[in-house]
C-alpha positions in Angstrom: 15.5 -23.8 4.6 13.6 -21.6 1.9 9.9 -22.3 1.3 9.5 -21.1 -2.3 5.3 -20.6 -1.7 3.4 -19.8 1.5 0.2 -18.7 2.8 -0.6 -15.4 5.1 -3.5 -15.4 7.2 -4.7 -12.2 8.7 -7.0 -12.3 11.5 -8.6 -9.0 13.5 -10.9 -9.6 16.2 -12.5 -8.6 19.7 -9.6 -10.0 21.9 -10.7 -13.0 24.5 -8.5 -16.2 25.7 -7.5 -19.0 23.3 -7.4 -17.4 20.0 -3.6 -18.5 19.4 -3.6 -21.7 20.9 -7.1 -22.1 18.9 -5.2 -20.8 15.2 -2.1 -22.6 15.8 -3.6 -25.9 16.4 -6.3 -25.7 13.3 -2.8 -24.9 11.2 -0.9 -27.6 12.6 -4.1 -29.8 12.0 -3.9 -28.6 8.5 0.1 -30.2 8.2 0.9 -26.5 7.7 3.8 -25.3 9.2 4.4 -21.8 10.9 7.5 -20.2 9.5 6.0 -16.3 11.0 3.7 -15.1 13.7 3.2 -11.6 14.9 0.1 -10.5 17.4 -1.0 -7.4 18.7 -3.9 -6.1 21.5 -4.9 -2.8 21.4 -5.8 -2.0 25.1 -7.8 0.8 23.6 -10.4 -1.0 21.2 -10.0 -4.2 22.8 -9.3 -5.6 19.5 -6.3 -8.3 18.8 -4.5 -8.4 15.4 -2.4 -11.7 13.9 -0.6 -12.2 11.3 0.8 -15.9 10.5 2.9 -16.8 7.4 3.0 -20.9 7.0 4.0 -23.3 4.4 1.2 -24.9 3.5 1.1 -29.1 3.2 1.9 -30.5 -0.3 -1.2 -29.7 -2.6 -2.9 -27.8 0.0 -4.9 -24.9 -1.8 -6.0 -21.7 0.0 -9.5 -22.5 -1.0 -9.3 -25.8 0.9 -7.5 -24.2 3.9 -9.8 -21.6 4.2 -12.7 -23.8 4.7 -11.0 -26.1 6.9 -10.3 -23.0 8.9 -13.9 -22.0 8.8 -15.0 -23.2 12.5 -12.0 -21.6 14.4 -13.8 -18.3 12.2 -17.0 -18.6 13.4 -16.1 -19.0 16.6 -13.8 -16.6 17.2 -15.7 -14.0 14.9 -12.8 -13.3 13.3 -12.5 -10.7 10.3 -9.9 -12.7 8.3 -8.2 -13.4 5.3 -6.1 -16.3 3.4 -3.6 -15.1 0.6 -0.8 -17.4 -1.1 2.4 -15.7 -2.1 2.4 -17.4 -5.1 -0.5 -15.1 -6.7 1.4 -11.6 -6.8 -1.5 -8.6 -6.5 -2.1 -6.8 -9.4 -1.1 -3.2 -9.3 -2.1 0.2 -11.0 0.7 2.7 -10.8 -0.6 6.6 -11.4 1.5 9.6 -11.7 1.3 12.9 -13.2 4.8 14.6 -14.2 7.0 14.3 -11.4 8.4 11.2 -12.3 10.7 9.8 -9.2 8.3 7.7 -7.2 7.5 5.9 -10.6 10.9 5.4 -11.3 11.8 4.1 -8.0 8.9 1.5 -8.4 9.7 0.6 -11.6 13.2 -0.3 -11.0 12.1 -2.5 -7.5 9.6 -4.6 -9.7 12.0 -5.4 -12.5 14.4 -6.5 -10.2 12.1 -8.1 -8.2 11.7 -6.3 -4.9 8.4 -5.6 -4.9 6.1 -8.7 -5.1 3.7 -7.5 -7.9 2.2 -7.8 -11.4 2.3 -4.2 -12.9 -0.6 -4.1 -14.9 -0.6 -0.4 -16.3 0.2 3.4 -15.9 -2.1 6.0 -15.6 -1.6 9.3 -16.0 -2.6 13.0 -17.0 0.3 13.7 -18.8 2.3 11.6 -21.2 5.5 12.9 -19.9 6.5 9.2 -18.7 5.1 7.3 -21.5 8.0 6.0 -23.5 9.9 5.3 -20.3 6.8 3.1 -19.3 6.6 1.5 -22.4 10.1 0.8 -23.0 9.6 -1.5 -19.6 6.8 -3.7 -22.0 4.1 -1.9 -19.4 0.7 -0.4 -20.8 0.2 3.3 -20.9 -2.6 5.0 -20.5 -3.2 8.4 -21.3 -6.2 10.4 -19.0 -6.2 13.8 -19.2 -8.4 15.9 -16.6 -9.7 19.0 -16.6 -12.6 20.4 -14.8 -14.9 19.7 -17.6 -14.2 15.6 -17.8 -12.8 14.8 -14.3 -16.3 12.5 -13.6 -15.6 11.2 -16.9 -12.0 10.3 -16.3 -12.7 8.8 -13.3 -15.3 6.6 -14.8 -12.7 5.5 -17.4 -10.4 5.2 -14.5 -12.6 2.9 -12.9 -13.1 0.6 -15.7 -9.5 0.3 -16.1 -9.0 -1.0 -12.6 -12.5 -3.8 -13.7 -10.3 -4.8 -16.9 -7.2 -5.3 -15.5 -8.5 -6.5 -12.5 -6.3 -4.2 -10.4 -5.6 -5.1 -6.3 -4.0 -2.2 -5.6 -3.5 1.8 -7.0 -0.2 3.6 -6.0 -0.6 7.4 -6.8 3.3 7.6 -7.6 3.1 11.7 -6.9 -0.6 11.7 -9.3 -1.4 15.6 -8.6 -5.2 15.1 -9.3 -7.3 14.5 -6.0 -9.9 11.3 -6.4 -13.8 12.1 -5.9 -15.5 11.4 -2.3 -16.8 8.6 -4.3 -14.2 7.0 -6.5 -12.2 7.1 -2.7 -15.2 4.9 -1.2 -15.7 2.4 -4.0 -11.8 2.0 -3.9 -11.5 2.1 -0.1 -8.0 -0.1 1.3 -6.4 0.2 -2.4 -5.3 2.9 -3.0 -2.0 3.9 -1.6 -0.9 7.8 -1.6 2.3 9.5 -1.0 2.9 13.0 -0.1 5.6 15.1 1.4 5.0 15.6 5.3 4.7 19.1 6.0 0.9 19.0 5.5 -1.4 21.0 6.7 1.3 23.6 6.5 2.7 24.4 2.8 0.2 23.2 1.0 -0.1 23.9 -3.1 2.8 24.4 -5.2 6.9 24.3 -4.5 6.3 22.7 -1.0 9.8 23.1 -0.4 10.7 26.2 -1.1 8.2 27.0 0.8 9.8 25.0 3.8 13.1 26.7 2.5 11.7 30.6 3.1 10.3 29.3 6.8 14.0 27.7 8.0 12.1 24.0 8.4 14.7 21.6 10.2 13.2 18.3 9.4 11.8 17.0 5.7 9.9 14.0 5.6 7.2 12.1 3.4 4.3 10.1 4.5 2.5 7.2 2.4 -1.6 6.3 3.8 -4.4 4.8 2.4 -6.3 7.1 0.5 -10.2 8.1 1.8 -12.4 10.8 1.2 -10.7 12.9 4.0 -8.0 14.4 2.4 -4.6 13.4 2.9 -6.1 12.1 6.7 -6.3 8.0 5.7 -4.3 5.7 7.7 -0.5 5.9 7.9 1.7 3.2 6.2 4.9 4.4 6.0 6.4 7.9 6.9 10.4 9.1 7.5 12.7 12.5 7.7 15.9 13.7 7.0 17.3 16.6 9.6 18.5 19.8 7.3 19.6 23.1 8.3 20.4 26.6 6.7 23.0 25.2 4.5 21.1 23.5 2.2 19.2 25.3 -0.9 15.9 25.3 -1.8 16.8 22.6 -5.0 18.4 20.3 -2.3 15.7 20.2 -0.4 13.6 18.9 -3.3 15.8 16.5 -4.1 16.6 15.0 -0.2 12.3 15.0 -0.1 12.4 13.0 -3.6 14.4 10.4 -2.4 12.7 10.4 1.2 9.2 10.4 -0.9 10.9 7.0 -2.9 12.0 5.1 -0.1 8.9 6.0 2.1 6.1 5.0 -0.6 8.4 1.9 -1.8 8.4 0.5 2.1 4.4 1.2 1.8 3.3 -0.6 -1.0 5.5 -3.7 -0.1 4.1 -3.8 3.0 0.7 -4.0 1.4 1.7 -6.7 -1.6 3.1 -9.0 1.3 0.0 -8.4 3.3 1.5 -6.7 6.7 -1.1 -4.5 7.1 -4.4 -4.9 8.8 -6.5 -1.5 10.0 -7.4 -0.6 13.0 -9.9 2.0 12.6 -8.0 5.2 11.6 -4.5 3.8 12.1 -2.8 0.8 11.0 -1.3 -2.5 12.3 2.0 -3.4 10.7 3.7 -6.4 11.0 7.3 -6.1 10.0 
């Protein structure tokens, strides 16, 4: 049986005794039924994560759920979150000239793979514009430089107000955000990079890895902070190589890893499998 619309709720909290028996009950109170339901504990924090995907009863909306389920809340103290599958998250896509991330993505969303409404492109360079436009997606155009970078990212930031954006995937966008423009988009901005950081940092990663005989190649996708390249993991992966390959292989194997790995990332985000603990995340797959 396929249930064409359902709702996810996401629940963190201090951990203590009842809090499944205490959800699962105000769900089935709610004629919703449980199709998913992953937990976690973190013995560390003390803190218990849930995730629970349910069809909701005939004409059920999440408004009304939600404050239906406001009393198991309060009680609990949860930190928590309805969504309904039906209302796909709006996303920004921003990429400078390396175009194989964006590519990826755009082929998953017209075919469906990615739950999402693709708003717009951003980017420095209009390298990828036709190919973005060609897909019926708006383009725009941001070019930064030392001088306008504040002002770029103000524009930036009204673009994400206008379009009413969810989430931002910096598809291989070589221009780092602001402390601030991080903050004020803190848990929506999703960033991919290739995983050799902190070593081989700047230009031609790769060849770089190439001159030093690097055995594994790998990519990592995190939310984006005001710590460099240290936000939460998502997503990360490697492919063994050895002294065989070239320095152009090696950029191409990291491509693809850089695809598949920022792909996984942002549909674990759109289907909302991802609650934070702290620095790290807690995915349910």
């Amino acid at each position: 049986m396929s249930f064409a619309r359902t709702f996810v709720l996401n629940i963190s909290c201090i951990d203590r005794k009842g809090i499944v028996a205490a959800v699962a009950n105000n769900i089935t109170a709610q004629d919703c039924n449980i199709l998913e339901s992953g937990q976690h504990f973190d013995a560390e924090t003390g803190m218990f994560f849930m995730r629970v995907e349910m069809a909701p009863a005939q004409g059920l909306t999440v408004e009304a759920f939600k404050e239906n389920f406001k009393p198991v809340a309060s009680a609990y103290n949860f930190d928590w979150d309805v969504f309904d599958s039906q209302v796909k998250p709006r996303v920004m896509i921003m990429v400078s000239k390396l175009g194989h991330c964006l590519n990826d993505l755009l082929y998953r969303a017209a075919i469906g793979n990615l739950p999402m409404d693709l708003v717009c492109v951003v980017s420095n360079h209009e390298t990828w514009k036709k190919r973005v436009e060609d897909e019926g997606i708006d383009f725009h155009h941001l070019p930064v430089n030392k001088d306008n970078k504040e002002e770029q990212e103000t524009a930036l930031l009204d673009l994400v107000d206008r379009y009413q954006v969810d989430l931002v995937v910096l598809a291989r966008y070589m221009q780092i955000l602001s402390d601030e423009l991080s903050k004020k988009l803190m848990g929506r901005v999703i960033n991919i990079h290739h995983s050799f950081l902190p070593s081989f940092k700047g230009a031609k990663p790769y060849h770089q890895a190439h001159k030093r005989g690097v055995k594994l190649i790998g990519a990592t996708a995190h939310y984006v902070t005001a710590d460099l390249d240290e936000g939460p993991i998502i997503e990360q992966d490697v492919r063994r190589v050895n002294h065989k390959y070239s320095a152009p292989e090696l950029v191409s194997m990291g491509q693809d890893v850089e695809s598949r790995v920022l792909a996984r990332a942002v549909k674990s985000h759109l289907e909302h499998r991802i609650l934070l603990n702290d620095d790290r995340t807690v995915i349910f797959e």
